[in-house]
MIVOKOL-130334 format. One record per residue (C-alpha): chain; z, y negated, x negated; residue number from 1; residue in three letters. Coordinates in steps of 0.5 Angstrom, whole numbers. Layout:
<rs>
<r chain="A" up="Z" north="Y" east="X" resi="NUM" resn="ALA"/>
...
</rs>
This chain:
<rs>
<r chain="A" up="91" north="40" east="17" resi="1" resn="UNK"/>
<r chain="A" up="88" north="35" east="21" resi="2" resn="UNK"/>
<r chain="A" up="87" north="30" east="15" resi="3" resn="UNK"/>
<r chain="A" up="83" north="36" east="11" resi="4" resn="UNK"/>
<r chain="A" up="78" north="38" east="16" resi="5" resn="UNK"/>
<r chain="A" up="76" north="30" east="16" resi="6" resn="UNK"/>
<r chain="A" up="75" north="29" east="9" resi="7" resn="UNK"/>
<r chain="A" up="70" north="36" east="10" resi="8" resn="UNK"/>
<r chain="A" up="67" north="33" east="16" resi="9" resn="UNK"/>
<r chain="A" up="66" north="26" east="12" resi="10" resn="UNK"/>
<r chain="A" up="64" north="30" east="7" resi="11" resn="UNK"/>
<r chain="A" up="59" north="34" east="10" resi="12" resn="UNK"/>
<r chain="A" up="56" north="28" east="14" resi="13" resn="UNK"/>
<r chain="A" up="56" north="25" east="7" resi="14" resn="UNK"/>
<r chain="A" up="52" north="30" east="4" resi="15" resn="UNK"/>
<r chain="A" up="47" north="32" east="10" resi="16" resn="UNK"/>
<r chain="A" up="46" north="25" east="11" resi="17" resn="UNK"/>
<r chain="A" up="44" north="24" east="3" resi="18" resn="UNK"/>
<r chain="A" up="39" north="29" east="3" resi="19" resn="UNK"/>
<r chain="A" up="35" north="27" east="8" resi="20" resn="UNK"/>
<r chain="A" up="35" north="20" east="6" resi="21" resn="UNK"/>
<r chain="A" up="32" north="23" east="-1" resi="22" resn="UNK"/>
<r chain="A" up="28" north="27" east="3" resi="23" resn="UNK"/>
<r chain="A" up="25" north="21" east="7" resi="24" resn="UNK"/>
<r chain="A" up="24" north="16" east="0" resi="25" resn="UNK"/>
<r chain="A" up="21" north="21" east="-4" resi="26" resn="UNK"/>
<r chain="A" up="15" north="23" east="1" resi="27" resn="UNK"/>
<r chain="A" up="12" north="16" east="-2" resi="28" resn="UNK"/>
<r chain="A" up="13" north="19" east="-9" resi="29" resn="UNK"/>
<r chain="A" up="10" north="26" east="-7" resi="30" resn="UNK"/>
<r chain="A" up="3" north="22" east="-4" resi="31" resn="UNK"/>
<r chain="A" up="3" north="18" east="-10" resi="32" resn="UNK"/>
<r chain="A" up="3" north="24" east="-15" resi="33" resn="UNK"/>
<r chain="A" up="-2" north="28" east="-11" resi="34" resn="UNK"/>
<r chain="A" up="-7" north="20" east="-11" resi="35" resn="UNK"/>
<r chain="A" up="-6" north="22" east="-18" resi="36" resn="UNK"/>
<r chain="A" up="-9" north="28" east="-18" resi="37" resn="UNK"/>
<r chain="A" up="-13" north="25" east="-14" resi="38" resn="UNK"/>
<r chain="A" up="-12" north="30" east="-7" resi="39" resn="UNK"/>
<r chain="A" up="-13" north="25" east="-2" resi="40" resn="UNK"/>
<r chain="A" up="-12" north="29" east="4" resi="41" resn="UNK"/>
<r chain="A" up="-5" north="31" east="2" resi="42" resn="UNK"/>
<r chain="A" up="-4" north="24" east="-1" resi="43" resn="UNK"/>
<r chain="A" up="-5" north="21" east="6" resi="44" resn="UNK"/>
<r chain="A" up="-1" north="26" east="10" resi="45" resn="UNK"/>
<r chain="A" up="6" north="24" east="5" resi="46" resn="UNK"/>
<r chain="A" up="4" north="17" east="6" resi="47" resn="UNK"/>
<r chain="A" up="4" north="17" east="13" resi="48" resn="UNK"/>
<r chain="A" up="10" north="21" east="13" resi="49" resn="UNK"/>
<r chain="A" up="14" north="16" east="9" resi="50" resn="UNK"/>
<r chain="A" up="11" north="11" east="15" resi="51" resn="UNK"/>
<r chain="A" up="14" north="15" east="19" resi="52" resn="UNK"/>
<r chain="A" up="21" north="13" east="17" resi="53" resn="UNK"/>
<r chain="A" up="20" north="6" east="14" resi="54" resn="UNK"/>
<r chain="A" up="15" north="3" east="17" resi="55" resn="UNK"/>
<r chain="A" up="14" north="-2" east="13" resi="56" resn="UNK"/>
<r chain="A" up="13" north="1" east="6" resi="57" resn="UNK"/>
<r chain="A" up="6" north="-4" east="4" resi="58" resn="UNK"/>
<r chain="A" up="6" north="1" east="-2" resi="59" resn="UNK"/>
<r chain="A" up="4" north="7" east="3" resi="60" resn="UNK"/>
<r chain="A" up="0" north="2" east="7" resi="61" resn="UNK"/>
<r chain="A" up="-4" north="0" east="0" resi="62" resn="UNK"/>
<r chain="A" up="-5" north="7" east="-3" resi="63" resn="UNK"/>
<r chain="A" up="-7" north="9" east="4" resi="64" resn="UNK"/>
<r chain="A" up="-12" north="3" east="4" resi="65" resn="UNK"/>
<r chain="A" up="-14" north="6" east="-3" resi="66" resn="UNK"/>
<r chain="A" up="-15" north="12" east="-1" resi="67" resn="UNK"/>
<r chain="A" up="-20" north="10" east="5" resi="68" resn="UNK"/>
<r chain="A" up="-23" north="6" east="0" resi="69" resn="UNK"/>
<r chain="A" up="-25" north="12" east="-3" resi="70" resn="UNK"/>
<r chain="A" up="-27" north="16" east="4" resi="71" resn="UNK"/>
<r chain="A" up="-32" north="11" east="4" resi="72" resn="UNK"/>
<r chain="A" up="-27" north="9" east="12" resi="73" resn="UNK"/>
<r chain="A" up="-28" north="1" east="10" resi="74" resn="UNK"/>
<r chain="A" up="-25" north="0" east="17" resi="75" resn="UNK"/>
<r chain="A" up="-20" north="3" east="16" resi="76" resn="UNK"/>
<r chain="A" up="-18" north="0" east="8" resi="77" resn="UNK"/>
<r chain="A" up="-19" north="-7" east="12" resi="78" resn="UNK"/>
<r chain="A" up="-13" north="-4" east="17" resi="79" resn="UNK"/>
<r chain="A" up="-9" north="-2" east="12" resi="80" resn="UNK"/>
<r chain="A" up="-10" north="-8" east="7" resi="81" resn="UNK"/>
<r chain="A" up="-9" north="-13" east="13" resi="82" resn="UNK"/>
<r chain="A" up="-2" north="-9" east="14" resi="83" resn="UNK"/>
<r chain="A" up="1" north="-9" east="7" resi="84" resn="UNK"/>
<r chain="A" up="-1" north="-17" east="7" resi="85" resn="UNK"/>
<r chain="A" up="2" north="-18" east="14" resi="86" resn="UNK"/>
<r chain="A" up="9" north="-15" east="11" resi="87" resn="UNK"/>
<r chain="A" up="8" north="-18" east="5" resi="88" resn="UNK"/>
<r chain="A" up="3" north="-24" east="3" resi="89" resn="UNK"/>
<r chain="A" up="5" north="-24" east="-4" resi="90" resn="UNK"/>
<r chain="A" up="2" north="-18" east="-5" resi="91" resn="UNK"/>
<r chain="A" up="-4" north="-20" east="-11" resi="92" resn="UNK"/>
<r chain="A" up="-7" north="-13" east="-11" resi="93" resn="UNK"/>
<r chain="A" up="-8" north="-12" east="-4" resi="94" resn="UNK"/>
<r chain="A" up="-11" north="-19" east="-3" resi="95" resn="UNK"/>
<r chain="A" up="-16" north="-17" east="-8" resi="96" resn="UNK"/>
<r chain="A" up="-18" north="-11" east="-6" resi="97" resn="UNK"/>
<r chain="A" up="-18" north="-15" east="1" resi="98" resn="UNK"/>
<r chain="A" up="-23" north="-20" east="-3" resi="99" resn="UNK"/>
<r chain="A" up="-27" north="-15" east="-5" resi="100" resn="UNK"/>
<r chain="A" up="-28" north="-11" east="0" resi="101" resn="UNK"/>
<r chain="A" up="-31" north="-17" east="4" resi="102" resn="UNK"/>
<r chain="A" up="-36" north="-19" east="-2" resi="103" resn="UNK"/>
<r chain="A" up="-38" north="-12" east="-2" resi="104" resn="UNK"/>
<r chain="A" up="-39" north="-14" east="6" resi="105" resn="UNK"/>
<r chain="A" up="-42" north="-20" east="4" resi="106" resn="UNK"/>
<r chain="A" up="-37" north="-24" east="8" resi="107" resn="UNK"/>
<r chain="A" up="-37" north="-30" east="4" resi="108" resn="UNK"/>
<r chain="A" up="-32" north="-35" east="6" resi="109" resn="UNK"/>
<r chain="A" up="-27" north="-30" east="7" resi="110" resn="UNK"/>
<r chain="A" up="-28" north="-28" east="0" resi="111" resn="UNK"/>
<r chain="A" up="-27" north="-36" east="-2" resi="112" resn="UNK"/>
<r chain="A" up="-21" north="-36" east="2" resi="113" resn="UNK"/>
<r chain="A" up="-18" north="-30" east="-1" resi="114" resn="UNK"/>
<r chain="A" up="-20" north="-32" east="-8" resi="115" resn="UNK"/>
<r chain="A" up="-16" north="-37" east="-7" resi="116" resn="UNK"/>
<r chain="A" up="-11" north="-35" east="-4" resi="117" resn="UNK"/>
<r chain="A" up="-10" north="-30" east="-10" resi="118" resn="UNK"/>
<r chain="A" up="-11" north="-36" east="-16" resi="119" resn="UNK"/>
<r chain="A" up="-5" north="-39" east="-11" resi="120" resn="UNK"/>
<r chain="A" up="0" north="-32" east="-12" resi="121" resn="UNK"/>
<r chain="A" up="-3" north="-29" east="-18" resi="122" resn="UNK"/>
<r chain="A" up="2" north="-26" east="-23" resi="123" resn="UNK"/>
<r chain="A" up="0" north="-19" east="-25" resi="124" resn="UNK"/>
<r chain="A" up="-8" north="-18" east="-24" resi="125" resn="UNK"/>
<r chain="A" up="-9" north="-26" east="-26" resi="126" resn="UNK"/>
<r chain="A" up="-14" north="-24" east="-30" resi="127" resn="UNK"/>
<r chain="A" up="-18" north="-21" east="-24" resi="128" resn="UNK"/>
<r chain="A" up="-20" north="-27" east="-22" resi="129" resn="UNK"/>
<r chain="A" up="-26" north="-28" east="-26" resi="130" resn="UNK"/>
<r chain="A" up="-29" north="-22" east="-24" resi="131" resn="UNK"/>
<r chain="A" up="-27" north="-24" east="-17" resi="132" resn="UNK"/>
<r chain="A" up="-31" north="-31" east="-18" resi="133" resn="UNK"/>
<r chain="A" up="-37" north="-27" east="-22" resi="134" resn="UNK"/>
<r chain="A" up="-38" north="-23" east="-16" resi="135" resn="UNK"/>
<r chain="A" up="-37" north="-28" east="-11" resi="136" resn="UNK"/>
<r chain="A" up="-42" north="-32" east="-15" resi="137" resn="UNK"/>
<r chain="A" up="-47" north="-26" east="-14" resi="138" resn="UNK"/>
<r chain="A" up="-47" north="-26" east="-7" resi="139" resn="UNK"/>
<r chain="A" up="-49" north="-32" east="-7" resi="140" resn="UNK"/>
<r chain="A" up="-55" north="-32" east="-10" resi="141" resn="UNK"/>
<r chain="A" up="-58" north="-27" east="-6" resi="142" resn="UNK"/>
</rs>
């Protein structure tokens, strides 16, 4: 009777233990449907909340950054941009909206450092470049 009542307990521990790991990993999957549907607000708590739990998610961290983008909340974009490159320094997408938002500043020798940052790591967004050098060449001659 002994052995029965460990395979329930492991059984069960097994089971409970599952659903909450899929419960945790899907917030990141809810706050990307409802960015979506364009429901900042709503994206912004599941993304926190999947921060929560793993705290190196960079793609929460970039989601947030867009959705502090859209707020208008530049500082908080920056933050969150300077996380997802902290954790992952390869990640093309935040380095160029990074780039951006320090031309969109007028910040120019961070923005050629960042440009040529990406030009180094590009593989998915390389064709981002020229309208990064565009911009970049506009603001010089302001």
């Amino acid at each position: 009777m002994n052995g029965i009542k460990a395979y329930i307990f492991i059984f069960l521990s097994a089971f409970f233990l599952t659903g909450d790991a899929f419960s945790k990993s899907s917030y990141f999957d809810e706050g990307k449907a409802l960015f979506k549907e364009k429901k900042f607000s709503k994206s912004k708590f599941k993304f926190e909340k999947d921060i929560v739990f793993n705290p190196k998610s960079e793609l929460s961290y970039l989601y947030l950054a867009k959705i502090f983008n859209e707020e208008k909340k530049y500082d908080l974009e920056e933050q969150n941009l300077n996380t997802v490159i902290l954790l992952n320094p390869g990640n093309e997408e935040a380095i160029f909206l990074l780039a951006l938002l320090n031309i969109r500043q007028s910040d120019y020798s961070k923005s050629e450092k960042l440009i040529n940052n990406f030009k180094k790591i590009c593989k998915n967004l390389c064709e981002k470049e020229k309208e990064l050098n565009s911009k970049l060449k506009n603001l010089q001659t302001k």
